[in-house]
ZAMARGU-4260 file (C-alpha; in steps of 0.2 Angstrom, whole numbers, plus 5000, padded with zeros to 4 digits):
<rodrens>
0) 4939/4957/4909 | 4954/4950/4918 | 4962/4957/4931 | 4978/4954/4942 | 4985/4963/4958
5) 5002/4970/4957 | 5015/4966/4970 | 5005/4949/4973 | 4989/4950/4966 | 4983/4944/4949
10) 4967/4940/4943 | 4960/4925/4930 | 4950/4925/4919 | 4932/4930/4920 | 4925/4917/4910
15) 4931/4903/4921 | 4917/4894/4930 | 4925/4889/4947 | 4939/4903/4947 | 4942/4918/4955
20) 4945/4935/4944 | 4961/4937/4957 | 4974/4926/4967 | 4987/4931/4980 | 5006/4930/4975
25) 5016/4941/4989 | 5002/4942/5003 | 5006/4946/5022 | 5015/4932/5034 | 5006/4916/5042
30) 4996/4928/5057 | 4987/4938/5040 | 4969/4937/5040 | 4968/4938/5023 | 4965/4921/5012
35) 4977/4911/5005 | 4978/4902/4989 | 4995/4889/4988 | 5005/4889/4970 | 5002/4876/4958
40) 5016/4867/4950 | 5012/4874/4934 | 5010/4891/4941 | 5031/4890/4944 | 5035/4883/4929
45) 5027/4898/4919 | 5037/4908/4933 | 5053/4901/4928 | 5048/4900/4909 | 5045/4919/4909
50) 5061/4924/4919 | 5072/4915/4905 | 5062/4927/4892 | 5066/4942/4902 | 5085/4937/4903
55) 5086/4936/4884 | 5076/4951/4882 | 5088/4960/4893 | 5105/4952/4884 | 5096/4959/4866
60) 5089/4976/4873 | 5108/4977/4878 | 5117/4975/4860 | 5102/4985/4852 | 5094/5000/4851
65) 5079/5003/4866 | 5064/5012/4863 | 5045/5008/4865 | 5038/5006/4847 | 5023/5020/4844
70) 5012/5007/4834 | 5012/4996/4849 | 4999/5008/4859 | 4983/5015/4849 | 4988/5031/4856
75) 5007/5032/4851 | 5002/5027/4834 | 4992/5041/4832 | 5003/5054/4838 | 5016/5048/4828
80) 5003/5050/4813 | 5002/5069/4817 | 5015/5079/4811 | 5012/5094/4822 | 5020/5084/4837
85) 5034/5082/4827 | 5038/5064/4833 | 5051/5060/4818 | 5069/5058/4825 | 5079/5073/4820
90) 5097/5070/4827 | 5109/5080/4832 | 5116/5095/4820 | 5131/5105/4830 | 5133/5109/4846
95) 5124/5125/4842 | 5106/5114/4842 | 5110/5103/4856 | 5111/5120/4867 | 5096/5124/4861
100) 5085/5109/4863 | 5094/5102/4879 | 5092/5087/4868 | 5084/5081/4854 | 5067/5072/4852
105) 5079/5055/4848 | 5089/5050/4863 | 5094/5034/4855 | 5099/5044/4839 | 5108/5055/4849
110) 5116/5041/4859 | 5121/5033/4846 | 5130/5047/4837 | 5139/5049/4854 | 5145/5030/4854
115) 5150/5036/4834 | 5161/5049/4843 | 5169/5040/4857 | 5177/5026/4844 | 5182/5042/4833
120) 5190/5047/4849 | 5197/5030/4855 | 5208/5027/4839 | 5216/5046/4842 | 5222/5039/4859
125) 5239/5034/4858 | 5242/5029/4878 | 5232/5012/4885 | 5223/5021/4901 | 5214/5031/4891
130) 5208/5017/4879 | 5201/5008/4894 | 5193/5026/4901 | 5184/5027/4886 | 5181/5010/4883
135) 5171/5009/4901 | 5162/5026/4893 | 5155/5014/4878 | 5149/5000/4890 | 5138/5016/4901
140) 5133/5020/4885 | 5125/5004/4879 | 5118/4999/4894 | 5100/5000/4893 | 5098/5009/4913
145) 5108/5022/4906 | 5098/5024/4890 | 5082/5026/4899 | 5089/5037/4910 | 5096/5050/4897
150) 5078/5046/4889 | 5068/5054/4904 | 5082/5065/4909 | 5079/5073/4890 | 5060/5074/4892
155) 5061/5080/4909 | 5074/5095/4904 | 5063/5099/4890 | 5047/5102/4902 | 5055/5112/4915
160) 5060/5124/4901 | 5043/5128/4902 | 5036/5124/4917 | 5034/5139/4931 | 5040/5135/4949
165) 5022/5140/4958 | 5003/5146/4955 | 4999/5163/4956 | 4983/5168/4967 | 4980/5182/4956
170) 4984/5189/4937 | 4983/5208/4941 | 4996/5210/4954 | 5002/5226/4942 | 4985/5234/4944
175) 4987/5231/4965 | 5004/5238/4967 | 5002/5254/4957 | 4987/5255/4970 | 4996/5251/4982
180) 5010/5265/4979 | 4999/5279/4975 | 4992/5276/4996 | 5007/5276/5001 | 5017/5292/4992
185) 5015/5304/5005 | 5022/5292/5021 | 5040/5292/5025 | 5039/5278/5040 | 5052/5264/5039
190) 5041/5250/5035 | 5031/5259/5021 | 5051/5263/5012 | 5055/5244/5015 | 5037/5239/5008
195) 5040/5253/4994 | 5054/5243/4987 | 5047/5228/4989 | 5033/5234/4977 | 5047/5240/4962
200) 5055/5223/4962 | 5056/5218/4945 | 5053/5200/4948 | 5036/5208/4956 | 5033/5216/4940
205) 5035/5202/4929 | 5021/5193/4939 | 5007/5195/4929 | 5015/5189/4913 | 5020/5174/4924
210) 5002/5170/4928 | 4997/5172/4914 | 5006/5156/4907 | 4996/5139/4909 | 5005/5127/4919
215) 5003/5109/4918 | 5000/5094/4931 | 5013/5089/4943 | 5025/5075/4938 | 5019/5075/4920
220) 5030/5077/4903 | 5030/5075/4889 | 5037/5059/4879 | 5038/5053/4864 | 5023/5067/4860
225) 5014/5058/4874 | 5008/5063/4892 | 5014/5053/4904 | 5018/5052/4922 | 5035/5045/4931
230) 5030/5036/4948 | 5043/5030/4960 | 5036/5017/4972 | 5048/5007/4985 | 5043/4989/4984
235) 5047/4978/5000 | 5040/4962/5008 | 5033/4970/5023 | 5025/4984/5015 | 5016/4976/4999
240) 5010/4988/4983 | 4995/4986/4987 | 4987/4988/4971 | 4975/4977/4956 | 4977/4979/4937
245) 4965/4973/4923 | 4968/4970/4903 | 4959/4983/4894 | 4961/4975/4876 | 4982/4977/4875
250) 4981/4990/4888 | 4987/4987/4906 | 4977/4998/4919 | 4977/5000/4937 | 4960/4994/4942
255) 4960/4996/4962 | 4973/5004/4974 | 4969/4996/4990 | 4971/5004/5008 | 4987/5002/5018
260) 4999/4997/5004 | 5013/5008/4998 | 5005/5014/4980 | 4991/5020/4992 | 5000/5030/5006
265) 5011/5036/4988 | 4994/5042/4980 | 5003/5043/4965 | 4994/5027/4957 | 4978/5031/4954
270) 4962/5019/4946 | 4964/5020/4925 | 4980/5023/4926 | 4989/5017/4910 | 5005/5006/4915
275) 5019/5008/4899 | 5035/5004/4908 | 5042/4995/4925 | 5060/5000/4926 | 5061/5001/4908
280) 5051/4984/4903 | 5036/4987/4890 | 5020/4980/4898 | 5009/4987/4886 | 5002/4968/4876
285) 5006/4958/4891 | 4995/4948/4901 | 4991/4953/4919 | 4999/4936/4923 | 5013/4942/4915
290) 5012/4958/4924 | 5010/4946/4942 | 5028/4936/4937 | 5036/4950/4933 | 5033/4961/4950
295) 5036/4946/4959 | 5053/4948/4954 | 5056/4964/4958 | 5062/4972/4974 | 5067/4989/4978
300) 5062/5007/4970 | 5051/5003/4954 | 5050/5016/4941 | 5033/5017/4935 | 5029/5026/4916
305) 5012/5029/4915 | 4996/5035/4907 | 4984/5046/4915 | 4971/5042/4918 | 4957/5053/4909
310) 4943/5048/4921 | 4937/5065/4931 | 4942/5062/4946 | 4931/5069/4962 | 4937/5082/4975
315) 4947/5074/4987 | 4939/5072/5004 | 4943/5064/5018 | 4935/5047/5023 | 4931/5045/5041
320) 4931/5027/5047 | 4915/5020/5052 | 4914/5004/5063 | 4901/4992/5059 | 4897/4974/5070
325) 4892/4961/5057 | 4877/4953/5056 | 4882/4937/5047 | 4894/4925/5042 | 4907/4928/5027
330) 4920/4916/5019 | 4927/4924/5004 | 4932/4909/4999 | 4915/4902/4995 | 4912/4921/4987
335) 4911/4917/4969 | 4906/4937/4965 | 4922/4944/4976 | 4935/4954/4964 | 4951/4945/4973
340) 4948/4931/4984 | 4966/4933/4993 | 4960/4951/4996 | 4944/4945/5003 | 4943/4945/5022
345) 4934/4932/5032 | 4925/4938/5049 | 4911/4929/5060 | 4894/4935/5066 | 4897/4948/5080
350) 4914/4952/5074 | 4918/4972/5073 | 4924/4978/5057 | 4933/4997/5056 | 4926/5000/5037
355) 4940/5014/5030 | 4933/5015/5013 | 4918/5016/5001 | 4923/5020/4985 | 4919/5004/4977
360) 4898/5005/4988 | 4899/4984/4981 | 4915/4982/4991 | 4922/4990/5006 | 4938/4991/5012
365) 4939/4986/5031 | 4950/4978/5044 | 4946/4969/5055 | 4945/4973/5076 | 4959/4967/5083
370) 4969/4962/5068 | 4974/4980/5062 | 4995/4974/5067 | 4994/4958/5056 | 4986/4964/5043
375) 4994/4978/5034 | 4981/4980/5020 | 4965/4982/5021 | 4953/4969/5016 | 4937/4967/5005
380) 4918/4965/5012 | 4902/4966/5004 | 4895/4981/5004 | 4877/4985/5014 | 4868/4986/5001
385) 4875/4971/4989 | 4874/4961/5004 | 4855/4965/5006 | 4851/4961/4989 | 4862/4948/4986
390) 4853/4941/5004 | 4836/4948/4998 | 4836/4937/4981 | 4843/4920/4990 | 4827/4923/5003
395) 4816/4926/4986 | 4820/4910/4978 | 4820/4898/4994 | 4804/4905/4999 | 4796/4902/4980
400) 4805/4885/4981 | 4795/4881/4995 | 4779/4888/4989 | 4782/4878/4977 | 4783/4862/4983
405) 4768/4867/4995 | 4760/4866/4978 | 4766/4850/4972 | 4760/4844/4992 | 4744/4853/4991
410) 4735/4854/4975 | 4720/4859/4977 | 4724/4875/4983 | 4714/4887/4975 | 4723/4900/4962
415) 4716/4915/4973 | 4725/4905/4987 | 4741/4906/4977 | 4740/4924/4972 | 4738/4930/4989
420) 4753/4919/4994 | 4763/4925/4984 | 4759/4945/4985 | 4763/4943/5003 | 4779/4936/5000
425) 4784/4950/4990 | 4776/4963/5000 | 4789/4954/5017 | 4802/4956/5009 | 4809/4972/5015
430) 4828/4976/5013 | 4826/4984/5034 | 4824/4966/5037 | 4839/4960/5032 | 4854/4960/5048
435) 4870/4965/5038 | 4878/4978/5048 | 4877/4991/5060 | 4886/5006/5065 | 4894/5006/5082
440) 4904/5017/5092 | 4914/5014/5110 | 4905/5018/5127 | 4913/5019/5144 | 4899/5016/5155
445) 4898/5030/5170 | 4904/5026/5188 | 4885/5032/5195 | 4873/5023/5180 | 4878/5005/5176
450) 4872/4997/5162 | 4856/4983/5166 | 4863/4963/5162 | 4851/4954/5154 | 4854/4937/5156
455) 4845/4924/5141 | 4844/4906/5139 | 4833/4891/5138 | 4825/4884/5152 | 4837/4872/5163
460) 4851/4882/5155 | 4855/4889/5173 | 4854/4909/5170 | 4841/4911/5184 | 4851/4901/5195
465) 4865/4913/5190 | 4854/4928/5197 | 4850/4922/5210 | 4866/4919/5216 | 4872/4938/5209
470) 4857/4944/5222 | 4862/4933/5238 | 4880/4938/5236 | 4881/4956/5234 | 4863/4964/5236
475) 4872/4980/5241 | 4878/4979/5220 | 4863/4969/5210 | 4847/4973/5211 | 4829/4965/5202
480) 4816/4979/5194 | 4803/4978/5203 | 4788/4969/5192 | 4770/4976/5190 | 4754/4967/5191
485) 4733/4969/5190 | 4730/4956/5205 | 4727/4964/5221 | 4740/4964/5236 | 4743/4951/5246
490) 4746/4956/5268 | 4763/4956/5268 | 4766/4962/5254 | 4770/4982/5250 | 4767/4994/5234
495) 4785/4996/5228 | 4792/4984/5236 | 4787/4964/5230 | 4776/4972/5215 | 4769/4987/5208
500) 4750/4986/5209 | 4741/4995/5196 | 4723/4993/5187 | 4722/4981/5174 | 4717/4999/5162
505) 4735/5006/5168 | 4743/4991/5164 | 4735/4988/5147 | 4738/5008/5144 | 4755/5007/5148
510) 4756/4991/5138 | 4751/4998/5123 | 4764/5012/5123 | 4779/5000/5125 | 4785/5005/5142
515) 4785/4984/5147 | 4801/4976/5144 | 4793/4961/5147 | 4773/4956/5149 | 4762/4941/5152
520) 4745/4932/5160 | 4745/4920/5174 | 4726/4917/5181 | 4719/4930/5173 | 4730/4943/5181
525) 4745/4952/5171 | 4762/4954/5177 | 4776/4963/5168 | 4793/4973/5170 | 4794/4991/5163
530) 4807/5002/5157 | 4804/5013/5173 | 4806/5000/5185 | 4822/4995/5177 | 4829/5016/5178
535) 4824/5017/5196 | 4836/5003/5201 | 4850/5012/5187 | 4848/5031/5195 | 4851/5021/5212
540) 4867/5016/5207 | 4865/4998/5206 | 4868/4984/5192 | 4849/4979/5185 | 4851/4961/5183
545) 4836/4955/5172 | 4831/4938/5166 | 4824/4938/5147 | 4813/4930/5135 | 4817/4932/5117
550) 4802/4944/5115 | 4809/4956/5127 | 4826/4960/5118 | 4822/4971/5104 | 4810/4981/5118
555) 4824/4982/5127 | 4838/4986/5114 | 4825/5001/5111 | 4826/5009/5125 | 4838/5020/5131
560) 4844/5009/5145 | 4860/5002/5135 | 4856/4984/5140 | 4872/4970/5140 | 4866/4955/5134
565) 4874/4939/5140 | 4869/4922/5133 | 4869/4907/5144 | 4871/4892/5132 | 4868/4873/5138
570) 4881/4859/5138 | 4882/4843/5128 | 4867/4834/5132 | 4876/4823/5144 | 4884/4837/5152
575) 4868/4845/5156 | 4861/4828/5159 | 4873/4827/5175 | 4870/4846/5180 | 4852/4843/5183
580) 4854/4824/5192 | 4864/4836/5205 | 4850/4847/5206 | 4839/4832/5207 | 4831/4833/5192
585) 4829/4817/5181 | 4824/4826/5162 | 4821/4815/5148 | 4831/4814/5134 | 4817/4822/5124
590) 4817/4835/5136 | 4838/4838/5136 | 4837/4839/5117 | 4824/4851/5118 | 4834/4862/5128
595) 4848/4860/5114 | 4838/4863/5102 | 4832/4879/5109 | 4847/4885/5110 | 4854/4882/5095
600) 4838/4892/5088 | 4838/4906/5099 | 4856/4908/5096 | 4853/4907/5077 | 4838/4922/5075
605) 4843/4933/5090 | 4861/4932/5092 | 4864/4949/5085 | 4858/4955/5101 | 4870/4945/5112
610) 4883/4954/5118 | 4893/4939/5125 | 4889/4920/5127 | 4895/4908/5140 | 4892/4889/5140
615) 4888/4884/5156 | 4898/4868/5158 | 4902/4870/5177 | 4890/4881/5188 | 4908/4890/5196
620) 4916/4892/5182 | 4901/4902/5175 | 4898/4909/5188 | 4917/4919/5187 | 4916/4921/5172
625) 4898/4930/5172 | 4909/4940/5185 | 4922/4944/5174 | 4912/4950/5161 | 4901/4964/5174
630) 4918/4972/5180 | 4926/4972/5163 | 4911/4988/5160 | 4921/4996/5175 | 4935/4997/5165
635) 4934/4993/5146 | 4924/5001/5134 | 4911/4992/5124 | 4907/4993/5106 | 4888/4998/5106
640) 4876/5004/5092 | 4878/5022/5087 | 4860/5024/5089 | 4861/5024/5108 | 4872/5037/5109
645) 4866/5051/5097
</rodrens>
């Protein structure tokens, strides 16, 4: 099927290998974060080769007669072929008819007769002025506007003959009012006389013949024996149409109306649509390209003549907007499955999306945060769940690829090997595993509960210097949760204070019910940091400051402490190298790319959970920026998972 996007959107064919169904013509300006595709040369000249076609069609349409041609639509042809519709062309017999009818069922008949009359007219006149007076009535009259107008205004006069000006809430207002006036016969008050003569009113009377008449849609007539709808849309750079159209064998129908552009905040235009006319041009048998080029041309109010579509269409309901942080990376660019590539919107890991729309559950329509002014209609993003299949099958086939080179490397691995191999694959796969989205919502954090910073990074990266230094400057602010442990207490130390001494059967008990944030074995003795120790330093009013392992964060992100996650990245390797030759360390180069390395990977499988990331290239200027990022909670809210907050 092929498929173009009016007002600057058209789509190529399905069967091209490399091509996308769609490709923008009259996107937003430069700052749109919407993708664009450049013009080829051959591309203009199809432009320029049409708009010399549509200038001789207009010079013909002008000497000759106008009208759509009923065996050029499937459904025209068999309307004509009906003679209860009564599509034949009578023309006009007297005045007498022509009061009757409004006008008849051939406005280019009944035009034309008039042009017949005027020249009778014009050869009567014996003074020059009102030659040219009727002369310049002849040149209205063949103008093909004019004709298109005289045809709407004919079938529009001929449905309000029969249309009724509102819906009744009830057919037996009759029945009512004799009720009504049989209560009130005895009671002479003021209100009861006026309310009285209310109820005789003929025009109340007449009301339940009124409703019982059926009335038809809202903006639809009757033309040419068939149902169509008249759209007005006003067409401008700054406010696009907003809408995609597909060929449907000669048919031209609107395939997607797309949030934010004018056929959407119209809701006239609706998906199946039927597209006849643009201010008076036949598309029915053109090519959506055709379709593209001509709209491009167009500016100002365009007259749409369309089709219904017959699709049932669903209760209308309101769609809330639902924010989502994405868990991946997405060029539509590189998207071969994405309807229209120019409508496709690119957005990083990390980046919020405000999602307004889930008709289509393959393709959402979303903007994205902080982008809403530059980009006036929404764009397309995978769906949830055709993300998590379309990620779920890519897993599938990389890991059998491997398994099956682990074959050609190992082959005497046994066939019951093999079959347990690859029932586990099948049995990991798990669409919950797969990071797409998820919801978020703002949070303000409160003045008296502050949100713990977890501080994460490789070793040598500098995040523990960078707690340290939090503690030494403001220990009235920052503050450590207090660590428990099974070894026994030393003489200076206190319960509470340097750790929280508990038996090894606590610590294992409390272990095993996932109260530790944070847990490990030095000498046979456990330490570890709990959830509990963490609130104490919270409901005191301070900022937690915590230092994590990659194992501690989805503990963490569990719990209801609302954790902000800030990742301390490494330098180049020569960067770091100098940072730790002025703490008068000498690594080796293994051991600096290690610390890269480390990076890069932690960043790669837990960056989801980082709610910031700053790459420690001068101990101050981190330092102020770590800073930065604690106050901003004061005074910005934070996007963070729903989840927390219900």
């Amino acid at each position: 099927m092929i498929m173009s996007h009016m007002n600057g959107y058209v789509q190529e064919a399905s069967g091209q290998a490399k091509g996308h169904r769609e490709r923008a013509v009259d996107c937003p300006g430069e700052e749109s974060s919407l993708v664009k595709s450049p013009q080829s040369s051959a591309h203009m000249e199809r432009i320029q080769h049409y708009q010399e076609e549509l200038r001789k069609r207009r010079e013909e349409d002008i000497r000759g007669k106008h009208d759509i041609d009923p065996n050029a639509s499937l459904r025209l042809k068999k309307l004509s072929q009906n003679p209860k519709l009564g599509i034949d062309n009578p023309t006009f017999e007297g005045k007498e008819k022509a009061a009757k009818d409004t006008c008849s069922q051939d406005p280019v008949a009944d035009l034309t007769e008039f042009l017949q009359a005027l020249k009778r007219a014009k050869h009567c006149l014996s003074d020059t002025q009102s030659q040219q007076d009727v002369e310049l009535i002849m040149q209205l009259v063949a103008k093909e506007d004019f004709r298109n107008a005289y045809a709407i205004y004919g079938a529009v006069s001929q449905q309000m003959n029969r249309v009724s000006p509102t819906s009744p809430l009830t057919a037996q207002a009759g029945d009512l009012c004799q009720e009504v006036q049989k209560i009130l016969q005895s009671n002479h008050q003021k209100e009861v006389l006026e309310l009285k003569a209310l109820l005789t009113n003929p025009h109340l009377k007449a009301h339940d013949g009124v409703a019982g008449q059926e009335l038809p849609e809202e903006n639809l007539i009757q033309y040419l024996g068939e149902t169509v709808k008249l759209v007005r849309l006003e067409k401008s750079r700054d406010t696009p149409l907003g809408a995609t159209v597909r060929n449907d064998m000669d048919s031209v129908l609107v395939s997607r109306v797309v949030k934010g552009g004018a056929a959407e905040k119209s809701g006239l235009l609706s998906e199946g649509d039927e597209i006849l006319e643009i201010n008076g041009i036949s598309i029915r048998g053109k090519h959506v390209n055709e379709v593209h080029d001509l709209l491009q041309q167009m500016q100002g109010t365009l007259t749409f003549l369309l089709i219904p579509s017959s699709q049932i269409k669903p209760a209308p309901h309101r769609q809330t907007v639902m924010h989502v942080r994405a868990y991946f990376d997405y060029d539509p660019s590189d998207d071969p499955f994405v309807p229209c590539r120019e409508l496709g919107l690119s957005f990083q890991k990390g980046d919020i999306l405000h999602v307004i729309s889930q008709d289509d559950p393959n393709w959402w329509q979303a903007y994205r945060d902080g982008d809403e002014d530059n980009q006036p209609l929404a764009g397309l993003v995978p769906g949830k769940s055709f993300q998590q299949q379309r990620e779920t099958l890519k897993k599938t086939i990389t890991d059998r690829s491997r398994e099956h080179q682990g074959k050609l490397w190992y082959p005497k691995k046994s066939k019951k090997q093999r079959k347990k191999s690859v029932s586990t694959l099948n049995r990991n796969i798990d669409y919950d595993d797969i990071l797409t989205y998820e919801e978020m919502s703002l949070y303000h954090q409160p003045a008296n509960r502050k949100r713990p910073i977890g501080l994460i990074g490789p070793t040598n990266s500098g995040h523990d210097e960078l707690r340290r230094r939090l503690l030494s400057i403001e220990p009235e602010k920052f503050a450590v949760a207090v660590p428990h442990t099974t070894r026994n207490s030393r003489i200076h130390e206190r319960n509470g204070r340097e750790y929280n001494f508990v038996s090894r059967a606590a610590f294992e008990t409390d272990l095993a019910a996932g109260k530790f944030i944070e847990s490990g074995e030095y000498e046979k003795n456990l330490y570890g940091t709990s959830t509990d120790s963490a609130r104490h330093v919270i409901n005191s009013g301070r900022i937690c400051l915590l230092c994590l392992h990659t194992r501690s964060l989805q503990v963490l992100r569990s719990s209801n402490l609302k954790p902000y996650v800030i990742f301390i990245a490494p330098p180049s390797q020569e960067r770091l190298r100098t940072l730790l030759a002025a703490e008068g360390k000498t690594p080796k180069p293994e051991e600096l790319k290690e610390v890269i390395e480390k990076a890069r990977e932690m960043e790669l499988n837990f960056g989801h959970f980082f709610d910031a990331t700053i790459v420690n290239m001068d101990p101050e200027q981190a330092f102020h920026e770590l800073r930065r990022l604690i106050d901003k909670l004061d005074t910005e809210p934070q996007w963070v998972p729903t989840s927390w907050l219900c």
